[in-house]
PAFI-739028 format. One record per residue (C-alpha): z, x, y negated. Coordinates in steps of 0.25 Angstrom, whole numbers, plus 5000, padded with zeros to 4 digits. Example, Ala and Ser with C-alpha at 12.3 -4.5 7.8 and 13.67 -1.06 7.14 Angstrom:
% PAFI-739028
pt up 5031, east 5049, north 5018;
pt up 5029, east 5055, north 5004;
***
This chain:
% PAFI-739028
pt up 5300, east 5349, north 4783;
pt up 5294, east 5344, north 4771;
pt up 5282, east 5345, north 4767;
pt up 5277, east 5341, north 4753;
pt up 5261, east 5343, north 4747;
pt up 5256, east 5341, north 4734;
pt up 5243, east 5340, north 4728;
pt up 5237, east 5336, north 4716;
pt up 5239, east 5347, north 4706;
pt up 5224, east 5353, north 4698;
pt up 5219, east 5356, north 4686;
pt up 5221, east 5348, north 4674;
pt up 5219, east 5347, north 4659;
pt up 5229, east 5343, north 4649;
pt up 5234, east 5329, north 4648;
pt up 5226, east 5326, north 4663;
pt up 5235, east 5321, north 4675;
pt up 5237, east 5325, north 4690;
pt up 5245, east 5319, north 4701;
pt up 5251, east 5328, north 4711;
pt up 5255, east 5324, north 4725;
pt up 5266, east 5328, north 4735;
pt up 5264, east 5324, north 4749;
pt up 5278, east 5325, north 4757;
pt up 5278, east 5326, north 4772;
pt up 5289, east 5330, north 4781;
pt up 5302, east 5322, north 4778;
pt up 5303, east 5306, north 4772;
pt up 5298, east 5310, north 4760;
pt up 5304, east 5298, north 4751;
pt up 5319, east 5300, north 4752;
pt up 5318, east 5312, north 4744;
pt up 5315, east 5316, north 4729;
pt up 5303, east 5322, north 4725;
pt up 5301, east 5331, north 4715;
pt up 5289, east 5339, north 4709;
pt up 5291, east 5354, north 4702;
pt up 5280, east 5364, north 4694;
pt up 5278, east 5379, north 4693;
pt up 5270, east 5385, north 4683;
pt up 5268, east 5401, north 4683;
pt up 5279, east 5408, north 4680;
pt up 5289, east 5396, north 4679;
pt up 5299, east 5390, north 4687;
pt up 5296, east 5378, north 4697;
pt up 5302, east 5366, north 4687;
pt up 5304, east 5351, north 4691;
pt up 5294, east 5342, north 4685;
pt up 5296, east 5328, north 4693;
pt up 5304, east 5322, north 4703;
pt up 5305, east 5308, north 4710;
pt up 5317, east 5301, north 4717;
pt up 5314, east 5297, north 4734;
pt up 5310, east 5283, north 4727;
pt up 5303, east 5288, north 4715;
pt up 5309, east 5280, north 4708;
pt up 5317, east 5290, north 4701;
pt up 5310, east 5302, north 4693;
pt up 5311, east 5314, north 4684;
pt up 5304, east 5324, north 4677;
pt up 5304, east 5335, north 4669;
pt up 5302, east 5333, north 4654;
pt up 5290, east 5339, north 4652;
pt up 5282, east 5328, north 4662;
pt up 5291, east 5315, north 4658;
pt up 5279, east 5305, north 4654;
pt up 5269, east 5315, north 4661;
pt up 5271, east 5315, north 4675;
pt up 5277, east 5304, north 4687;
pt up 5283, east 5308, north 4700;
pt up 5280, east 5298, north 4710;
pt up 5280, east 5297, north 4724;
pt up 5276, east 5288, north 4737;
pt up 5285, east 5290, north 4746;
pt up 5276, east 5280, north 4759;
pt up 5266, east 5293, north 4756;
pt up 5276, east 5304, north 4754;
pt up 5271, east 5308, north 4742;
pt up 5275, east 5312, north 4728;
pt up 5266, east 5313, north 4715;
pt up 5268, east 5319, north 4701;
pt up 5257, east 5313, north 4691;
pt up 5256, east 5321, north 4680;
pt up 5247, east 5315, north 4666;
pt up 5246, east 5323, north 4654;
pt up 5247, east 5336, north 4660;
pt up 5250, east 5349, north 4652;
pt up 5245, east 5364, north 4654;
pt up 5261, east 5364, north 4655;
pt up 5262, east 5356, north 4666;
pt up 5252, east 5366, north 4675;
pt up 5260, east 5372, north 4686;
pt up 5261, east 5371, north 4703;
pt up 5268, east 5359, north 4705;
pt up 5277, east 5355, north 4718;
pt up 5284, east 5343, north 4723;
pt up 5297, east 5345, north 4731;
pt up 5307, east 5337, north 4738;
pt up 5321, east 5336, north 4736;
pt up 5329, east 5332, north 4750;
pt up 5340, east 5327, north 4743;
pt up 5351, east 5340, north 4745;
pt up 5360, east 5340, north 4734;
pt up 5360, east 5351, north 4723;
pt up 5350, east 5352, north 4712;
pt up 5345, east 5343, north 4704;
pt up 5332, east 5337, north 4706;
pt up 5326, east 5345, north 4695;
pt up 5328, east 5358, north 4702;
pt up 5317, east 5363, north 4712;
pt up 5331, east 5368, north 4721;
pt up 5333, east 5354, north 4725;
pt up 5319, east 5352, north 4730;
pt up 5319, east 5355, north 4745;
pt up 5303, east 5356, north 4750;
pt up 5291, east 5360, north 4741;
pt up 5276, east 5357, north 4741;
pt up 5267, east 5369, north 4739;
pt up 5264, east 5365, north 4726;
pt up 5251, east 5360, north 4717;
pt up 5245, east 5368, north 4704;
pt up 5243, east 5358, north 4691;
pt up 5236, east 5366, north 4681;
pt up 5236, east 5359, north 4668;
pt up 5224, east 5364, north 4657;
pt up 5226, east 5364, north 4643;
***
């Protein structure tokens, strides 16, 4: 099994940064795609970055492009998002997942994303 743990997330005012964390234990962590997802209350779970298993391939959702950088080290098994001129749109709970690589749904879709860590709370105040 796979284990993934993120850390990181806090209190933050508008236009401050974080870097969140996502420890991976469990399985050889750098063969796979690794991805990161928010939720605010009373919305659904949306993609907001992912990495390819050599990071050198990224993507991201519109609204973080220039904002936020996936990134990961895979000799430590671990993936970060840094986040820089955060909004109070950006606050939610934030998850990394893992995609094991089984065909069908793209890599935007939390469907495709096989294990979840228990997720870390960014609160971003205006």
């Amino acid at each position: 099994q796979v284990q993934l743990v993120e850390s990181g997330g806090g209190l933050v005012q508008a236009g401050g940064s974080l870097r969140l964390s996502c420890a991976a234990s469990g399985r050889t962590f750098s063969i796979y795609r690794m991805g990161w997802f928010r939720q605010a209350p009373g919305k659904e779970r949306e993609f907001v970055a992912a990495t390819s298993w050599s990071g050198g391939t990224t993507y991201y959702i519109d609204s973080v492009k220039g904002r936020f950088t996936i990134s990961r080290d895979n000799a430590k098994n671990t993936v970060y998002l840094q986040m820089n001129s955060l909004k109070p749109e950006d606050t939610a709970v934030y998850y990394c997942a893992l995609d094991s690589g089984r065909p069908g749904w793209p890599y935007t879709d939390r469907r495709q994303y096989d294990y979840w860590g228990q997720g870390t709370q960014v609160t971003v105040s205006s």
